[in-house]
C-alpha positions as a Markdown table, in Angstrom:
| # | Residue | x | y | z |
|---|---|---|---|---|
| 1 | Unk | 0.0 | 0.0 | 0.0 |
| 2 | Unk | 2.9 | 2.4 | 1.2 |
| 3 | Unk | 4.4 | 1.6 | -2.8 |
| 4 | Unk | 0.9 | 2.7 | -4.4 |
| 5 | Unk | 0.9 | 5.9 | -2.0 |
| 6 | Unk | 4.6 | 7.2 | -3.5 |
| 7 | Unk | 3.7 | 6.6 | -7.1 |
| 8 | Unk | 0.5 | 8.2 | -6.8 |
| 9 | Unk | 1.8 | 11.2 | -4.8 |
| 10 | Unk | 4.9 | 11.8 | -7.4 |
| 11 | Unk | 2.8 | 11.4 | -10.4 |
| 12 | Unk | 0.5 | 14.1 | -8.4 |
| 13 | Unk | 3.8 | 16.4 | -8.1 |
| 14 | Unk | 4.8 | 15.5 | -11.3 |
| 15 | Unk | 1.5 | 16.4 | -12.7 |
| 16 | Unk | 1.6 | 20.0 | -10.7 |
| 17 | Unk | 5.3 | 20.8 | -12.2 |
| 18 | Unk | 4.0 | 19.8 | -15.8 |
| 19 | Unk | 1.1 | 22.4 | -15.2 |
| 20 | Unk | 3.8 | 24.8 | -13.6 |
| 21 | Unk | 5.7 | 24.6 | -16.7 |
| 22 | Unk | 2.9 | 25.0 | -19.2 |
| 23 | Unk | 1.8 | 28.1 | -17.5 |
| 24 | Unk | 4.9 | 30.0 | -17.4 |
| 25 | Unk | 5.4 | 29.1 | -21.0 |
| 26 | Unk | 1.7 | 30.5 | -21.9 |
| 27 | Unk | 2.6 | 33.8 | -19.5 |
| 28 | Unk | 5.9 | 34.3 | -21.6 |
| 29 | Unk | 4.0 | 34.0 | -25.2 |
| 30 | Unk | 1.8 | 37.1 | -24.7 |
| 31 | Unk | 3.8 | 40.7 | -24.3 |
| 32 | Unk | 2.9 | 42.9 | -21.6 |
| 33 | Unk | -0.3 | 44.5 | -22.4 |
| 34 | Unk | -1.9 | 42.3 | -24.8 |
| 35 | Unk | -4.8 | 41.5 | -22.7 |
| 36 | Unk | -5.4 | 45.3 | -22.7 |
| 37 | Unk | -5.9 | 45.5 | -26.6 |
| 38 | Unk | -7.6 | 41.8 | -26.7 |
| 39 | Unk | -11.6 | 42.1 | -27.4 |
| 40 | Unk | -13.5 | 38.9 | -25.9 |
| 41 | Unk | -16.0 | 38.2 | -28.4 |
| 42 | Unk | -19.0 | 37.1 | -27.7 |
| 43 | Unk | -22.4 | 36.2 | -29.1 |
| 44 | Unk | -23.6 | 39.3 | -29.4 |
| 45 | Unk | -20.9 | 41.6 | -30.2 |
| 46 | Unk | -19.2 | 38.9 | -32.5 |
| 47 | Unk | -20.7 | 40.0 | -35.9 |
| 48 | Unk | -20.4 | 43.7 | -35.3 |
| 49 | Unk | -16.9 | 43.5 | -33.8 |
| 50 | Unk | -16.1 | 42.0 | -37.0 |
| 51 | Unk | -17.5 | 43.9 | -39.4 |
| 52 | Unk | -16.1 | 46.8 | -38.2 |
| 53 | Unk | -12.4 | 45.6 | -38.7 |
| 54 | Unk | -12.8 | 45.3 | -41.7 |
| 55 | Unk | -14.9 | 48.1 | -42.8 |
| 56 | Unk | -11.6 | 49.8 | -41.2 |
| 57 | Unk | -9.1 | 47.5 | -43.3 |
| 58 | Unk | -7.7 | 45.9 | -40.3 |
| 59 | Unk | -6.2 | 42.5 | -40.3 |
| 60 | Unk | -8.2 | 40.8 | -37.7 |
| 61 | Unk | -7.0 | 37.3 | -36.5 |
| 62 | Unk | -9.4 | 35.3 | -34.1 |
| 63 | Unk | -8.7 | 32.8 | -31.9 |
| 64 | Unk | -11.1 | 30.3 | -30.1 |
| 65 | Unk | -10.1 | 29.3 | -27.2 |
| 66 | Unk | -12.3 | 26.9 | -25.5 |
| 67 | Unk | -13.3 | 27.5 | -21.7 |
| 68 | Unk | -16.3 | 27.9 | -19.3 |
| 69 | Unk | -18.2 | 30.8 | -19.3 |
């Protein structure tokens, strides 16, 4: 039983360092800022919010990123 405890506990730790890792790579692949000049879109603004890029002749890239709420 002790056995089964330490393998589950370091694939638990090394589970947490993996998700350590990942974020701190996400956090470094955005400059300071960009969250400032990101537009959430959503349902109701997604059309408009759209339109009017490129009404304005703006490149526009859109990214889905899949999450609650």
């Amino acid at each position: 039983f002790l056995h089964v405890t330490k393998i589950k506990t370091r694939k638990r730790n090394m589970a947490v360092l993996t998700l350590a890792v990942l974020a701190a790579t996400a956090m470094a692949i955005y400059p300071d800022g960009h969250w400032d000049r990101a537009t959430k879109l959503t349902n109701d603004n997604f059309d408009s919010e759209i339109q009017k890029n490129i009404d304005a002749g703006k490149t526009l890239f859109v990214r889905w990123i899949a999450s609650e709420g």
